[in-house]
C-alpha positions in Angstrom: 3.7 7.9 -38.3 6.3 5.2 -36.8 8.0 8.1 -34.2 4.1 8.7 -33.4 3.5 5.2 -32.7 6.3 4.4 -31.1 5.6 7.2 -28.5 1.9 6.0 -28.7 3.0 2.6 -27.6 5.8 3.8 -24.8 2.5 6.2 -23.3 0.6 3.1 -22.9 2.9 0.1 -21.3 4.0 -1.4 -24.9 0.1 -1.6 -26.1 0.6 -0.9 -30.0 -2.7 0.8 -31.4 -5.5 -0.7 -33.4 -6.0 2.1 -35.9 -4.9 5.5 -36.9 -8.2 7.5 -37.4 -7.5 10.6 -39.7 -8.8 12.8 -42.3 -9.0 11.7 -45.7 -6.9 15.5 -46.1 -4.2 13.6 -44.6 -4.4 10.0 -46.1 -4.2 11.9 -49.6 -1.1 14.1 -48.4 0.8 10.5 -47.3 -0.6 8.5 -50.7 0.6 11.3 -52.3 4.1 11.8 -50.6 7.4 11.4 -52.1 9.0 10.0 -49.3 5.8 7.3 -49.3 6.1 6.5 -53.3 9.9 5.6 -52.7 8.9 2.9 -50.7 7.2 1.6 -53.8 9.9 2.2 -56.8 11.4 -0.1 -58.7 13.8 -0.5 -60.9 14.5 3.1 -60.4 10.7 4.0 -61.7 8.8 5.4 -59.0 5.1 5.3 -59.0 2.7 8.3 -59.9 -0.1 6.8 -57.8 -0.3 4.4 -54.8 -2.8 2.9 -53.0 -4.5 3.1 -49.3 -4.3 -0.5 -49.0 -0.7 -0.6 -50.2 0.5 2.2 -47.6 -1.5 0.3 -44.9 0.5 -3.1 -45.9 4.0 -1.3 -45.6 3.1 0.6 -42.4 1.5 -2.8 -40.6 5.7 -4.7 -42.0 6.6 -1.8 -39.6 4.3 -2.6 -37.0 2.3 0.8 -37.6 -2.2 0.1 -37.1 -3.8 1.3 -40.3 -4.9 4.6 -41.6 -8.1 5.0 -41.5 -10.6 7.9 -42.6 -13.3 9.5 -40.6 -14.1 13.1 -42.1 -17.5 12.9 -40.1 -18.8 16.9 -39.3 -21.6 17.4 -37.1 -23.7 20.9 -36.2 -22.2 22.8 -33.3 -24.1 25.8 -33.0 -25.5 25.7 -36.6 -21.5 25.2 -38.1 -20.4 22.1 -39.7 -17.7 20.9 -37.7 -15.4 18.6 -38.0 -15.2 15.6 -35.3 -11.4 14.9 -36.3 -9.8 18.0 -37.4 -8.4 17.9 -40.7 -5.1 17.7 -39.6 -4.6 15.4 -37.1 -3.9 11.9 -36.2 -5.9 10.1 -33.8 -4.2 6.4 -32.3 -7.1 4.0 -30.7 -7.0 0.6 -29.0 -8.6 -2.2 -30.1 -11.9 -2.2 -28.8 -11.7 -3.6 -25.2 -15.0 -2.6 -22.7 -13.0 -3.5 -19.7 -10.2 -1.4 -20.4 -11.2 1.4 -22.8 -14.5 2.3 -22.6 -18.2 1.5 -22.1 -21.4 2.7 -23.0 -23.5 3.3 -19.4 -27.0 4.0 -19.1 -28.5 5.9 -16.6 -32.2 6.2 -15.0 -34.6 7.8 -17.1 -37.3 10.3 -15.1 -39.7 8.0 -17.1 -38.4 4.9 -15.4 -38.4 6.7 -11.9 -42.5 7.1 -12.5 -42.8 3.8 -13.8 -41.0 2.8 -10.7 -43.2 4.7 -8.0 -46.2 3.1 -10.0 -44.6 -0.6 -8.8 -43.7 -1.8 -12.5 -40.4 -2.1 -11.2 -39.2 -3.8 -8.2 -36.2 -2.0 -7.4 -34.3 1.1 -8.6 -31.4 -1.5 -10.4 -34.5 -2.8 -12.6 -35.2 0.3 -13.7 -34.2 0.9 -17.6 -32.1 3.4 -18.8 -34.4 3.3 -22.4 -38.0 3.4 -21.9 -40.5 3.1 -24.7 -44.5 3.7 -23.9 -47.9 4.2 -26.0 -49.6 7.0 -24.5 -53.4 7.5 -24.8 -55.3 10.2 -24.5 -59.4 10.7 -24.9 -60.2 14.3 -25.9 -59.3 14.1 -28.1 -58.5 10.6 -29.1 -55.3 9.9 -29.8 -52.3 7.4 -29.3 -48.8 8.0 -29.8 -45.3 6.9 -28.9 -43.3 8.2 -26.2 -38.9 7.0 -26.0 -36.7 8.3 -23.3 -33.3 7.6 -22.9 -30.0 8.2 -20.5 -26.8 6.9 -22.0 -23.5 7.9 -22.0 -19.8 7.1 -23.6 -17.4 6.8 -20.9 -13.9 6.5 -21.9 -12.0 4.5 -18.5 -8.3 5.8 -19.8 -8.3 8.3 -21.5 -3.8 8.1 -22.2 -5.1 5.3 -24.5 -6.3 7.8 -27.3 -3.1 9.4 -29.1 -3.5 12.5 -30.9 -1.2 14.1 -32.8 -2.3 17.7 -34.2 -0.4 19.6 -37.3 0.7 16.6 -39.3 -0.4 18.2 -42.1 0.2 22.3 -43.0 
């Protein structure tokens, strides 16, 4: 992790990262390590069992962002699949909009008819979330209708570190 990190932190100008987002697979395979328990003996007894917190203390002495677990899975064609594969290492920044990344919204068909009917004043007013009650007569009925446009845009995408196979 600090040979990762380093290179993590010569890739972007001398920025060290916030966090190491990983699998819990490979937090248990570093709590779990040999060459991690050494760290932690003393008196020539080594310890059986260390903690998360612990390992994050002696990586952040060595200037290394904590571990931190996302084992999130999400459907991708009807499959349960992971969003950080089970063996890999993911470095991130510390959250910075005008550097990293933003959240945009976009125009909304809904706001483009709400705009011809003059609710809006100009295209820039228009929202990128629009919430309206609909009515209808025959039969009688009211009911809710949300559309939105948004999406995640990463601006620098060398600021994301992965590191694949750290685990077999």
């Amino acid at each position: 992790l600090m040979t990762m990190h380093t290179d993590y932190k010569a890739a972007n100008g001398g920025m060290p990262a916030a966090y190491v987002l990983t699998s819990t697979e490979v937090i248990n395979a570093v709590l779990s390590a040999t060459s991690t328990k050494s760290w932690f003996a003393m008196n020539g007894v080594t310890p059986e069992l260390i903690t998360l917190d612990a390992v994050n203390t002696l990586l952040g002495r060595f200037g290394v962002p904590p571990l931190v677990a996302n084992d999130t899975l999400v459907s991708v064609n009807g499959v349960a699949t992971r969003v950080i594969p089970r063996t890999q290492v993911t470095f991130l920044p510390q959250p910075n909009v005008a550097t990293f990344g933003e959240t945009t919204f976009g125009i909304t068909a809904e706001a483009l008819e709400l705009l011809s009917s003059n609710a809006f004043e100009s295209v820039a007013a228009a929202p990128g979330l629009v919430g309206l009650n609909m009515k209808t007569f025959d039969p009688v009925s009211v009911w809710t209708k949300v559309a939105g446009l948004v999406l995640p845009v990463i601006k620098d995408a060398a600021k994301i570190g992965v590191r694949s196979g750290v685990i077999a």
